[in-house]
C-alpha positions in Angstrom: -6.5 26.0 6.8 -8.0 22.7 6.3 -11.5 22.0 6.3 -13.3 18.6 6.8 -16.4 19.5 4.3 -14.4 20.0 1.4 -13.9 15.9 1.7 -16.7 14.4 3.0 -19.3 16.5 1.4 -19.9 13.6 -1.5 -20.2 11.2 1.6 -23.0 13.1 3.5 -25.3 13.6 0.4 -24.7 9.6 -0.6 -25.2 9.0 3.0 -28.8 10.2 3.1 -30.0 8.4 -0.1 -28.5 5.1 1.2 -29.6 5.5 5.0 -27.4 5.5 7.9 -27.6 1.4 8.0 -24.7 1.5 5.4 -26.2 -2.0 4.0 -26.4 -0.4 0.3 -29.5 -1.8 -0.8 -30.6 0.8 -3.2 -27.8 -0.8 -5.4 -25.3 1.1 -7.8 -27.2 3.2 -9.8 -28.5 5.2 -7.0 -25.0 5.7 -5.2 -23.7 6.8 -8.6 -26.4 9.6 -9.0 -25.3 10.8 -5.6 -21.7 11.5 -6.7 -20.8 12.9 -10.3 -16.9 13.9 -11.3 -17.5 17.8 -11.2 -18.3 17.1 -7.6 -15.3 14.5 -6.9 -12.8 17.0 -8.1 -14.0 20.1 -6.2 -11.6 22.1 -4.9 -11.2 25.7 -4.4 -8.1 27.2 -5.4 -5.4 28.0 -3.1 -2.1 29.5 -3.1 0.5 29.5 -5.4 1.7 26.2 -5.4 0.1 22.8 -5.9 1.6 18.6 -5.1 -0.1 16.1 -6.6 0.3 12.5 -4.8 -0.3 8.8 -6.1 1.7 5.7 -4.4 1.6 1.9 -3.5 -0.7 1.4 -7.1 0.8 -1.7 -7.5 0.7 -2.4 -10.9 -3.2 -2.5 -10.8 -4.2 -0.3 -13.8 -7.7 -1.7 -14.2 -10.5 -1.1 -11.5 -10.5 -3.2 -8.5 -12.1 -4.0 -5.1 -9.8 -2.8 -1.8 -11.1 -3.4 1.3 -9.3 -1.3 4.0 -8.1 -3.1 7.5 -10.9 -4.1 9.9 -7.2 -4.3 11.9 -4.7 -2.0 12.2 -3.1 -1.6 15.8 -0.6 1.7 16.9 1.8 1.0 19.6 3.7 3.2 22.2 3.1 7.0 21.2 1.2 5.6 18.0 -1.5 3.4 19.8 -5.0 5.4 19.3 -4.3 8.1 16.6 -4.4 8.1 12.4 -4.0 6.0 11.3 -4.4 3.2 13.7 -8.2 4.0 13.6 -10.5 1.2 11.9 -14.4 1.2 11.8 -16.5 3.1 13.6 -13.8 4.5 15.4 -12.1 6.2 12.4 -15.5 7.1 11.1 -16.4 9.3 14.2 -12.6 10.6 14.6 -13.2 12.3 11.2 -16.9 13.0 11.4 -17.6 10.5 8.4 -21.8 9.4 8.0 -21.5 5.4 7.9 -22.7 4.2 4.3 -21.3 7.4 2.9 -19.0 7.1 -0.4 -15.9 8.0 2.0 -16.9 5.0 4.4 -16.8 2.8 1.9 -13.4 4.3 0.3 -11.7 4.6 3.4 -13.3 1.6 6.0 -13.7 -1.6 6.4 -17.3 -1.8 7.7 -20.4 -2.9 5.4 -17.4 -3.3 2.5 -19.4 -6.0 0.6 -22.9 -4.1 0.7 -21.4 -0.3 0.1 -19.3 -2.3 -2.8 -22.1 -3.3 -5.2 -23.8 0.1 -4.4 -20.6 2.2 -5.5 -18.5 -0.3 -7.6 -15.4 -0.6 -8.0 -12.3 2.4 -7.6 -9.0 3.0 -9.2 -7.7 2.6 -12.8 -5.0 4.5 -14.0 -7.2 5.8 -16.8 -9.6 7.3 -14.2 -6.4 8.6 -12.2 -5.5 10.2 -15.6 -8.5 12.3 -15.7 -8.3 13.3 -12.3 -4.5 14.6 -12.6 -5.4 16.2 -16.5 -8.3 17.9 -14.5 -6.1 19.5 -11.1 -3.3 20.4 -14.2 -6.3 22.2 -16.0 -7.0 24.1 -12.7 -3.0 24.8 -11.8 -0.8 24.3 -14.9 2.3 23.8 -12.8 0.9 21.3 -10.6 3.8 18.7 -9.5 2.6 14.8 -9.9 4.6 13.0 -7.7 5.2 9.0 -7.0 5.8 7.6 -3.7 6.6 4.3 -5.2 5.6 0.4 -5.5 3.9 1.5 -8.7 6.2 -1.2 -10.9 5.1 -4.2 -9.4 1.4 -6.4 -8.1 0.5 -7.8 -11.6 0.9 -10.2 -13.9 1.7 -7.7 -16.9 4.4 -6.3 -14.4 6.1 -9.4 -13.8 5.8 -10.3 -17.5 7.0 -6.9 -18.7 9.7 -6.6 -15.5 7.6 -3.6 -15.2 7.7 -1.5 -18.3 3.9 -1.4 -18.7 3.8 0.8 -15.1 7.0 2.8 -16.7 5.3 3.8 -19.5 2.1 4.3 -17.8 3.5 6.7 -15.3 5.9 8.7 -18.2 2.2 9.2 -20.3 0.8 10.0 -16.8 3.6 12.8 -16.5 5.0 11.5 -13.3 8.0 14.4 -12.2 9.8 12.6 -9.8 9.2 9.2 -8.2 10.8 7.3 -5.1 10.9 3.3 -4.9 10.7 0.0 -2.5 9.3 -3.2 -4.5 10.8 -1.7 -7.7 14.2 -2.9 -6.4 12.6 -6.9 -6.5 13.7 -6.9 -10.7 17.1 -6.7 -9.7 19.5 -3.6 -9.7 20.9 -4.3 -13.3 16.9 -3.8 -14.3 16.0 -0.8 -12.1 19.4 1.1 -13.4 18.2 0.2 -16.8 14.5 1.9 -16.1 16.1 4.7 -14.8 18.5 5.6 -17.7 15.7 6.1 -19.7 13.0 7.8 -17.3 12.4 11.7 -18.3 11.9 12.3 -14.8 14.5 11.6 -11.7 14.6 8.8 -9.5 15.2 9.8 -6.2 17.0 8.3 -3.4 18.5 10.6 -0.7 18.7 7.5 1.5 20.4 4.7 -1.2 24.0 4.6 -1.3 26.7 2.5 -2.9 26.9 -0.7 -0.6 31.2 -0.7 -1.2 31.9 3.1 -1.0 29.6 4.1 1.0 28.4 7.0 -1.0 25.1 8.4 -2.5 24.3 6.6 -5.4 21.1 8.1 -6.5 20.0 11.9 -6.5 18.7 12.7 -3.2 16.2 15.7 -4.4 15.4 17.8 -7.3 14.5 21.4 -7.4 11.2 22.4 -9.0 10.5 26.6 -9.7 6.2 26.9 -9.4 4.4 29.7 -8.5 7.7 32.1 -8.1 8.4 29.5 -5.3 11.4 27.0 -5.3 10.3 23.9 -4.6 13.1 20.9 -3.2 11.8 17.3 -3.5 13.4 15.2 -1.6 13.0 10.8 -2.6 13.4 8.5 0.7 13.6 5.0 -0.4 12.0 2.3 1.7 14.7 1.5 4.1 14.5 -1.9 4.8 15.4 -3.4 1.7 17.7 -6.1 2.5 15.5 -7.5 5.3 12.3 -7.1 4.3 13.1 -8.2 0.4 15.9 -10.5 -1.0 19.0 -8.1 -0.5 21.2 -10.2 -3.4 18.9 -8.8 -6.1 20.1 -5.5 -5.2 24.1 -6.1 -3.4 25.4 -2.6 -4.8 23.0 -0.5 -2.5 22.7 0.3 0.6 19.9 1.7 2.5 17.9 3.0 5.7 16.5 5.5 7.4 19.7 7.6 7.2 17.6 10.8 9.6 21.4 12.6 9.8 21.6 12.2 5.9 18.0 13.4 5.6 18.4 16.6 8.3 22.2 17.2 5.7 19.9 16.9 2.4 17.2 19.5 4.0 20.1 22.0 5.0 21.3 21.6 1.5 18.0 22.2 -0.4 17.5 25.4 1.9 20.7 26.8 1.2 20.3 26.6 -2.3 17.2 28.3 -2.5 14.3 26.3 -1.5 11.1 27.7 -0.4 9.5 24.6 0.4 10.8 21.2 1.3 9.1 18.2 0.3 9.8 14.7 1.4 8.5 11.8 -0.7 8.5 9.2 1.2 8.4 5.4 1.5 9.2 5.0 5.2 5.7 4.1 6.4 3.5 6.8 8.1 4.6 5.9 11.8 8.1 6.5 10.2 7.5 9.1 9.1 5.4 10.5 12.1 8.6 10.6 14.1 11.2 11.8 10.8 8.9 15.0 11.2 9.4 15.6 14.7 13.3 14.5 15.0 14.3 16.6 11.0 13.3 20.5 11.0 12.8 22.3 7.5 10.3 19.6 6.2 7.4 21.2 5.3 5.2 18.1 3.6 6.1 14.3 3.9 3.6 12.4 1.2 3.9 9.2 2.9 4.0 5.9 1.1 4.3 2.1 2.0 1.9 1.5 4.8 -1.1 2.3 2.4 -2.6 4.2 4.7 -5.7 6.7 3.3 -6.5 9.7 5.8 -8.7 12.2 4.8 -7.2 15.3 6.7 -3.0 15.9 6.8 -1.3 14.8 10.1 0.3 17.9 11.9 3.6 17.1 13.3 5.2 20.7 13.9 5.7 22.6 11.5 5.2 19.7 9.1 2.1 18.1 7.6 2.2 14.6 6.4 -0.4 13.3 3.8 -1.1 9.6 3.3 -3.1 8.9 -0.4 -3.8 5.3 0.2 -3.0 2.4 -2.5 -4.1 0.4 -5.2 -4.8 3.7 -7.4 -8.2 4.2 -4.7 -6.7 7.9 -4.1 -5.1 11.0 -5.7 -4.1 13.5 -2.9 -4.3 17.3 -3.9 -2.2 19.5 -2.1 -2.3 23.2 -2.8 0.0 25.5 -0.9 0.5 29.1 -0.3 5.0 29.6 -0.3 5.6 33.3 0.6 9.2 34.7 1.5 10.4 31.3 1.7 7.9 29.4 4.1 4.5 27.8 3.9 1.9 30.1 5.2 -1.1 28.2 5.1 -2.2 24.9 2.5 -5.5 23.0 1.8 -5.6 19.5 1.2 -8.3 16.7 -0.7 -7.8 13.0 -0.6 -10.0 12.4 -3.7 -11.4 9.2 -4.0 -11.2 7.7 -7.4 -14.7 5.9 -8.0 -14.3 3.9 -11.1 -17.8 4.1 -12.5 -17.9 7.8 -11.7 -14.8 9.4 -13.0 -14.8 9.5 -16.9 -11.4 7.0 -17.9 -9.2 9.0 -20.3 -9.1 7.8 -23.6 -5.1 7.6 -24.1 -3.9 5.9 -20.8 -6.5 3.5 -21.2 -5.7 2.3 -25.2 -2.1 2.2 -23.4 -2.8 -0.1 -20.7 -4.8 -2.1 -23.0 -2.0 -2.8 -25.2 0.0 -3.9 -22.4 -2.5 -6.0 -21.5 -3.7 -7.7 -24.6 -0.5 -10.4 -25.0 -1.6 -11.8 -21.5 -5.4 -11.1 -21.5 -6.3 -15.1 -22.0 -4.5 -16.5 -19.5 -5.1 -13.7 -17.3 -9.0 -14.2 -17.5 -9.0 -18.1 -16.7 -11.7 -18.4 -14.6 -10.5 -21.0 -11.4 -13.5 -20.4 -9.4 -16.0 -18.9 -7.7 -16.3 -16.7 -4.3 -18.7 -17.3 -2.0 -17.2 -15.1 0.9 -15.3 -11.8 0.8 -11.6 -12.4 -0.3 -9.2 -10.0 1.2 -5.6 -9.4 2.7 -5.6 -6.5 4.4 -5.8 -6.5 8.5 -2.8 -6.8 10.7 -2.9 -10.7 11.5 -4.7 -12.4 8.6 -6.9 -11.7 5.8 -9.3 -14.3 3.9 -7.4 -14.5 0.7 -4.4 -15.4 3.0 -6.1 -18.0 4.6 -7.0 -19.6 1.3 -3.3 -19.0 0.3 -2.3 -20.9 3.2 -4.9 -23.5 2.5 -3.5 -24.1 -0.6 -0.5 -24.0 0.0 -0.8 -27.1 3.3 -2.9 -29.3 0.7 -0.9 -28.9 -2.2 2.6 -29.0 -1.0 1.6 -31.5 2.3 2.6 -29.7 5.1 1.4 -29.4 8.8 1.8 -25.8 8.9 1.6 -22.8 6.3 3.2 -19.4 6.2 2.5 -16.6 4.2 4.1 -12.9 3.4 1.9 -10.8 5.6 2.5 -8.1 2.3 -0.7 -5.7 1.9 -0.7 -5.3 -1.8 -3.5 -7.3 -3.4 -7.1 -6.4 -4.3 -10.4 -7.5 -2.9 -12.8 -10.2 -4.2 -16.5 -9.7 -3.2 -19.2 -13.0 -2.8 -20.2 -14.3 -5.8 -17.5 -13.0 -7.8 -15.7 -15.4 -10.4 -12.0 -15.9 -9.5 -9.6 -15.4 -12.3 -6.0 -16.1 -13.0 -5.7 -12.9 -12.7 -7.3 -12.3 -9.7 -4.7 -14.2 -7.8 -1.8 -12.8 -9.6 -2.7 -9.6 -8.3 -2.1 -10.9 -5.0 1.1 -13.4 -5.9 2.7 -12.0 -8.1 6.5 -11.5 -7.7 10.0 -12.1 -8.7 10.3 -14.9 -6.1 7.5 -16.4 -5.6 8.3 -19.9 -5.4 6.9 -22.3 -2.5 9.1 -24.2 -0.5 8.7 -26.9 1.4 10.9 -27.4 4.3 11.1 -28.7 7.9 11.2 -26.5 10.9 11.6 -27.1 14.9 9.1 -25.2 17.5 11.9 -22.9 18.4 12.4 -21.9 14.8 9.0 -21.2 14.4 8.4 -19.4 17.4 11.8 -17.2 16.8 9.9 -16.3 13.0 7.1 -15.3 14.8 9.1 -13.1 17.2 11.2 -11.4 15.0 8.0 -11.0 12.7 5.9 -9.0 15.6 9.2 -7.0 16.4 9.4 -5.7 12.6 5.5 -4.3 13.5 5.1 -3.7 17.1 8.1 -2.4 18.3 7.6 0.8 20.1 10.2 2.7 18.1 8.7 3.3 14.4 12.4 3.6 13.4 12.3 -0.8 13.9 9.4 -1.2 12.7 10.5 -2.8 9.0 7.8 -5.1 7.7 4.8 -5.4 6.5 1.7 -7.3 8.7 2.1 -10.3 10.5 2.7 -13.6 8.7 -0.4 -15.1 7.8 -0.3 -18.9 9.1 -2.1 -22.0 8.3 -2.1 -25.2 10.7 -0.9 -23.3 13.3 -2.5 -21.2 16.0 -0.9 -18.4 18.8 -1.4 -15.7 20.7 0.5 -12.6 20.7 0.5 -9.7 23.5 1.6 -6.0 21.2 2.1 -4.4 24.2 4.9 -7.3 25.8 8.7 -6.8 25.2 11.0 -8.3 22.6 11.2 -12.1 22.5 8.0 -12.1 25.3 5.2 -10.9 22.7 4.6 -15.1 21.2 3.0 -17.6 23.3 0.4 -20.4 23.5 1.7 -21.5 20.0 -0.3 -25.1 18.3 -0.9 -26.6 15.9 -4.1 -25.5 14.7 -6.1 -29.2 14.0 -5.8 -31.1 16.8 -4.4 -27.9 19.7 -1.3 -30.1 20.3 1.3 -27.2 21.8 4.3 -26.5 19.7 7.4 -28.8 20.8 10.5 -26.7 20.6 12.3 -29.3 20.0 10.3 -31.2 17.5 10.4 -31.1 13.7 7.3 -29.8 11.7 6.7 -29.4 7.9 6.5 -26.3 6.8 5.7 -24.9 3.2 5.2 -21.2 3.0 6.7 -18.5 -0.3 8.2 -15.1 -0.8 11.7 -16.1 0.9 14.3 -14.0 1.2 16.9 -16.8 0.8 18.6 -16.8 -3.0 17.6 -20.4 -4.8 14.8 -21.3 -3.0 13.3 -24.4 -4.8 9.8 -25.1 -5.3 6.2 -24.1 -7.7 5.4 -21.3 -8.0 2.8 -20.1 -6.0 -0.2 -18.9 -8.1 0.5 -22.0 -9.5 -0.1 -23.9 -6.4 -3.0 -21.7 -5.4 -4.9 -22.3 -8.8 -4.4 -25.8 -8.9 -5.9 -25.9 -5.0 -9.4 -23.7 -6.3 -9.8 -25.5 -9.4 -10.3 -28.5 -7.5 -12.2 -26.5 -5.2 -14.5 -25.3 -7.8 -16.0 -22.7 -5.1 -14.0 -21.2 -2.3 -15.7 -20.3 1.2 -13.4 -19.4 3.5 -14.4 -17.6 6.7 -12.3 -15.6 8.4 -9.2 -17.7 10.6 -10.0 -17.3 14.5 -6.4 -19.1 15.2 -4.8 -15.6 16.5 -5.8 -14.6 20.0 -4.6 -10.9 20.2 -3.8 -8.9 23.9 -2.3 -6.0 24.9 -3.8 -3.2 22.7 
């Protein structure tokens, strides 16, 4: 039913023009002339019924860098398979040539090098094409949005995300789910949603006082003589893992007896196919599919995850389409007497300088763009190392975050969201304004600066590893780890709760952590309602203007057991 080639036949052919070395050096040109869009967009025709997948964009509607983790550990029943694969290991699980055009979309290894040979990847005016071109081939194709598509940009803070509304609607978006769209407030998401032509859906959000549903929980799609149920699942974490009083009317988590109800109910009235869009995370999702029967396709969002083949679990197969606008997933199916009887599946990778942008969408994202455009293209500085967040301990734009954020607000020790939106800056590259926006910007992004005891510190840190390597995905509710600065641990994945933090120092001069001693602190993103301080890009651009150039190599303050 599903066949490697289709995907990673654009790799092979690139892979023998650039060598198996992966370094790149016979530069852009030639990678392009090893791809072309006629060959991106392949696919051969299946079935009667066809999904089409974006989520996590972000806000980013230009091109961008996006290097994937070099880090990204499983635990428990998780430890081992997709997507806790990285380098060479995820490259030989799905039989991908290192230096192909799929290593470089999908891996971490030889990012740099493969970079300047196939550019950059994304823009929603390149994503436009792609989705015009699938609609060409099946008419009643059904774009759906997994979410955190209103916010990562400057033009989506400014805008409190109306240039991603309106980019979606032109788009043709038919039903979308959420997670850092909620971070406007709920009096500006209901205000979005009045006015979307497409529903907002929610099976898993309910009215925080009566305890009800407050969103539609799916919508019913007729394609190919098929019924088709799509069913939204919010991110369910909200209030812990974002600032819950921008939202107090809602309610929300996993909810798997609501989502089981919500199945039952789309089957009785009439569906052929079940379709969960998803924000959980994939683990999450990984074990939704085995505990809820009648899903036939999760499209999983929030962990950003890009896997080139679906995940089998059952009956049900779960496709991950990555972030940033890297990825449009393709799903064609074939629905006959009211089940699924076989499907095909492309993760297509959108390569910037391959993919023809589409004339409309990108006159519309200009004009979103142009009130902000001189500011935005500030130049602070210059890279002389690869920039990056992604990874599940630190990243090297963290680490100059953190940086920053010590010198500027004079603190011993510096925390930092371990979030994993935020694009990629390669070595000699000039840092903009906008540049860091796209990895600062939110509603609250003020920096604090505060005083903490050892135990306090070491209590964030544990309750921070629990949200990511607790056994049971249904626990799991964060992002990475918080990214720190002045201070150095180590951290066993595999230990218990409240065992997993030890060997915790400051950083300069190795002095052990004092429980009971009082440390400065200064980190951003809190939870907490009035949090005082700059805002962070702010802080951050003042630190690389004085810098002028910023090499920062990669923090070796973590020491990392038990995986």
């Amino acid at each position: 039913m599903i066949s490697r080639r289709e995907f990673i036949q654009a790799g092979f052919a690139a892979s023998a023009l650039l060598g198996a070395s992966g370094h790149g050096r016979w530069g852009r040109l030639a990678a392009q002339q090893a791809l072309s869009q006629d060959q991106l967009l392949q696919f051969d025709d299946f079935g009667n019924v066809t999904l089409i997948h974006v989520t996590d964009i972000h806000a980013q509607t230009k091109p961008v860098w996006f290097r994937e983790p070099s880090v990204n550990l499983g635990v428990g029943d998780a430890r081992g398979r997709p997507p806790h694969l990285t380098g060479k290991a995820f490259l030989d699980h799905f039989g991908i040539a290192p230096g192909s055009a799929d290593a470089y979309a999908m891996s971490s290894d030889d990012f740099a090098a493969l970079a300047r040979g196939y550019g950059k990847m994304g823009g929603l005016d390149r994503v436009a094409t792609v989705v015009k071109a699938i609609r060409a081939a099946r008419p009643g194709a059904i774009l759906l949005d997994g979410g955190d598509t209103w916010h990562g940009s400057w033009t989506s803070l400014r805008t409190r995300g109306q240039d991603m509304v309106d980019a979606m609607n032109l788009l043709g978006v038919e039903a979308m789910t959420s997670h850092w769209e909620w971070t406007y407030g709920s009096e500006r998401v209901n205000e979005i949603v009045a006015a979307l032509p497409f529903p907002f859906l929610g099976a898993n959000i309910f009215d925080a006082e009566w305890d009800e549903p407050a969103f539609d929980a799916f919508a019913m799609f007729e394609r190919g003589g098929a019924q088709v149920a799509v069913i939204g699942q919010a991110f369910p974490y909200m209030p812990i893992a974002n600032p819950g009083w921008m939202f107090p009317e809602y309610s929300f988590g996993i909810r798997q007896e609501r989502m089981q109800e919500i199945v039952d109910e789309a089957r009785a009235a009439g569906a052929d196919l079940v379709v969960c869009l998803s924000h959980n995370g994939f683990d999450t999702d990984h074990k939704m599919a085995a505990q809820v029967s009648g899903i036939d396709v999760i499209l999983s969002g929030h962990t950003h995850d890009a896997i080139p083949e679906p995940v089998l679990v059952g009956q049900t197969i779960i496709i991950a389409s990555g972030s940033n606008g890297k990825f449009v997933s393709r799903v064609d199916l074939d629905i006959r007497d009211g089940q699924m009887m076989g499907y095909r599946h492309k993760l297509i990778p959108v390569f910037s300088d391959v993919i023809t942008p589409d004339a409309e969408m990108a006159a519309l994202i200009d004009s979103h763009r142009a009130p902000y455009q001189a500011e935005m293209s500030e130049v602070l500085g210059t890279a002389e190392s690869l920039l990056y967040r992604r990874g599940n301990f630190n990243g090297t734009w963290d680490d100059v975050i953190c940086d920053a954020v010590r010198a500027e607000r004079d603190v011993q020790i510096a925390l930092s969201p371990g979030v994993r939106w935020g694009p990629t800056l390669l070595p000699g590259d000039p840092i903009t304004f906008e540049d860091l926006l796209n990895a600062t910007a939110m509603t609250y992004g003020e920096c604090y600066r505060t005083e903490m005891t050892g135990a306090q510190l070491r209590l964030i840190m544990e309750d921070v590893a629990d949200n990511i390597f607790n056994t049971d995905p249904y626990y799991q509710q964060g992002g990475d780890m918080v990214r720190v600065g002045g201070l150095s641990y180590a951290i066993d994945v595999s230990a218990p709760i409240g065992s997993r933090i030890s060997r915790l120092a400051l950083a300069d001069t190795g002095e052990a952590l004092d429980a009971a001693k009082t440390y400065t602190v200064g980190g951003w993103a809190s939870v907490n309602q009035d949090t005082e301080g700059p805002q962070i890009w702010d802080v951050v651009a003042d630190h690389i203007r004085k810098l002028g150039t910023v090499r920062r190599e990669l923090s070796d303050t973590v020491t990392v057991t038990g995986t």
